[in-house]
C-alpha positions in Angstrom: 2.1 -56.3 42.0 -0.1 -53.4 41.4 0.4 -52.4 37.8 -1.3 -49.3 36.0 -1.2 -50.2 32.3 -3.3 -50.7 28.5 -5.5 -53.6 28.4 -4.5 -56.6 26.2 -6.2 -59.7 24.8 -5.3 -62.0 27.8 -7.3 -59.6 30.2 -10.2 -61.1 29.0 -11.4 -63.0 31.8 -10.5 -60.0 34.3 -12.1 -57.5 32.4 -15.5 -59.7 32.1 -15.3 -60.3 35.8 -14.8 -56.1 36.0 -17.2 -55.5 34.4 -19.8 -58.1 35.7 -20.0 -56.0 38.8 -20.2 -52.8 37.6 -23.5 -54.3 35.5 -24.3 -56.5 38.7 -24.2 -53.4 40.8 -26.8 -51.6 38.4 -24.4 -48.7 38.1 -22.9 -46.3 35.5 -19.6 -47.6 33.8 -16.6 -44.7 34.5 -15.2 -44.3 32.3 -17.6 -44.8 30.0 -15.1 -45.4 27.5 -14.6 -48.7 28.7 -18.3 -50.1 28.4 -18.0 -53.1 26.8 -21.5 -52.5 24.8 -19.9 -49.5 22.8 -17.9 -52.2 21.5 -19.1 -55.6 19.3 -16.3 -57.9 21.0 -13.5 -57.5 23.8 -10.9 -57.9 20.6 -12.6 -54.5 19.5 -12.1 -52.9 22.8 -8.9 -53.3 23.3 -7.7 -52.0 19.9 -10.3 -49.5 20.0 -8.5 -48.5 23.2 -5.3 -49.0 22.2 -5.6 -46.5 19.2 -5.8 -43.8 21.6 -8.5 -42.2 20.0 -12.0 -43.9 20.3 -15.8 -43.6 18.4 -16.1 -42.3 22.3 -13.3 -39.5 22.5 -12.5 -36.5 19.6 -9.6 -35.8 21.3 -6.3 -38.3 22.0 -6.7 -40.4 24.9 -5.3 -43.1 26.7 -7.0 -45.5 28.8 -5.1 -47.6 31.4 -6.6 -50.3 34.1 -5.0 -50.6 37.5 -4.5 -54.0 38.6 -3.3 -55.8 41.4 -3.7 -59.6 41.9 -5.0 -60.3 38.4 -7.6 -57.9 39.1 -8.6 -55.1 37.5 -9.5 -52.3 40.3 -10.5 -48.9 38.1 -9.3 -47.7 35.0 -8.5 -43.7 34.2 -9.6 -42.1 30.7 -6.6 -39.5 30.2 -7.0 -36.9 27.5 -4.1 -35.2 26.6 -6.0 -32.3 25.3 -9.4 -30.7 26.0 -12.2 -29.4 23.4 -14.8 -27.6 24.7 -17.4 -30.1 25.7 -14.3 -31.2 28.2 -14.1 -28.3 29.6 -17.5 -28.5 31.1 -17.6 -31.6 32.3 -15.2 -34.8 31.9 -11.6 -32.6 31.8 -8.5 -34.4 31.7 -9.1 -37.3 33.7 -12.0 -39.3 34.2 -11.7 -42.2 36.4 -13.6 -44.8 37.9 -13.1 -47.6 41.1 -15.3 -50.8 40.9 -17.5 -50.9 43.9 -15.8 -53.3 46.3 -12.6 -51.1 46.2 -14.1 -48.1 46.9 -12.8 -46.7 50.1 -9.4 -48.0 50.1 -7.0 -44.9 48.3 -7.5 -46.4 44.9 -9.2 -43.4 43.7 -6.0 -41.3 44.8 -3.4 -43.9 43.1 -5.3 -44.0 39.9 -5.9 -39.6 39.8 -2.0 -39.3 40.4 -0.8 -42.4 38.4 -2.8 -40.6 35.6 -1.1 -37.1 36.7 2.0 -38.4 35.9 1.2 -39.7 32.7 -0.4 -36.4 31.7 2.7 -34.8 33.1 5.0 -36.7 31.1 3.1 -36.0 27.8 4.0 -32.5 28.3 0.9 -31.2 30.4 0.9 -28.4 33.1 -2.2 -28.0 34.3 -5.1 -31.0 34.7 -8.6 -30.0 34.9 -10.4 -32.8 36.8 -14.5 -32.7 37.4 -16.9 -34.1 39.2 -20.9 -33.5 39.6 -21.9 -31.6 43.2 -23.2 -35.2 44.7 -19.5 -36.9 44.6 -17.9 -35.8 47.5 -15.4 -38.6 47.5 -14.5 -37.8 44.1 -13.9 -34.5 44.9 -11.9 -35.4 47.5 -9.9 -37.4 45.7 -9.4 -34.7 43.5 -8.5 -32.2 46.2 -5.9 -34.5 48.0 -3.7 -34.6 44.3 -3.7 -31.0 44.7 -7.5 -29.8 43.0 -8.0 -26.0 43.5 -11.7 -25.6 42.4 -12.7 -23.0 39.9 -15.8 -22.0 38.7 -18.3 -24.6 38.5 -20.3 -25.6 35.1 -24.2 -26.3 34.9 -25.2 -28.5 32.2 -28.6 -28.4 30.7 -30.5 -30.9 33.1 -29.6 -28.3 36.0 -26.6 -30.7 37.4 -23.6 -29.0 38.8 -20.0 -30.1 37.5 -17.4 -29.0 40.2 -14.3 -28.0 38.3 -10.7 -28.2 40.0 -7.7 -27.4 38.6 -4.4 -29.7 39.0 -0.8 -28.3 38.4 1.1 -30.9 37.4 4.4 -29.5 35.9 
């Protein structure tokens, strides 16, 4: 049963064998919100997480896992509002698939399971980005209905696409 929900602490083993491969793979954590060295223990995650509004986040968020088979497949940061460093680059929605689930329409589950919840918390419009070099992220994003606006360039020179969801 593929479930799309808050960690607790009997996800322990899951989220360690998550998170093994993401460190495994040498790659960056999305969301970074749920990098377990922000944290001291998994107890701390999980009610840093669960108080919607992290050291990592100065907006409200949520952050939910999907799982299927008692294992965790991606998780989706959701911010139900957007300062201005969002606006750049991040957005409503930041979202990430661990690698040997890539490919397989888990990226589109988790963007519209995370539409929904934004839509329910009284949202309209999701702005969803993505740097230049992610085309399967930005197609993701375009298949849940991304129009792309102008694009941001940070300070490094990298380009954020910037799409546009309406959701209400």
């Amino acid at each position: 049963m593929v479930e799309f929900r808050e960690l607790t602490m009997g996800d322990e083993l899951m989220y360690c064998d998550y998170m093994r491969e993401w460190i495994d793979d040498d790659e960056t954590i999305v969301p970074t919100i749920t990098n377990i060295t922000k944290y001291n223990n998994f107890e701390e995650l999980v009610h840093e997480l669960a108080d919607n509004k992290s050291h990592d986040e100065s907006v409200d968020n949520t952050t939910l896992f999907l799982i299927d088979d008692d294992e965790i497949i991606g998780a989706a940061n959701i911010r139900h509002n957007l300062n201005e460093k969002l606006k750049t680059i991040g957005g409503h929605v930041g979202y990430g698939i661990r690698k040997k689930h890539r490919g397989k329409g888990y990226g589109n589950k988790i963007l519209k399971k995370s539409l929904d919840y934004l839509s329910r918390i009284g949202v309209q419009e999701a702005l969803v980005t993505c740097t230049e070099d992610n085309k399967a992220s930005a197609a993701v994003i375009q298949h849940n209905g991304g129009e792309e606006i102008e694009s941001s360039t940070l300070e490094d020179g990298t380009v954020v696409r910037r799409f546009q969801i309406e959701i209400a």
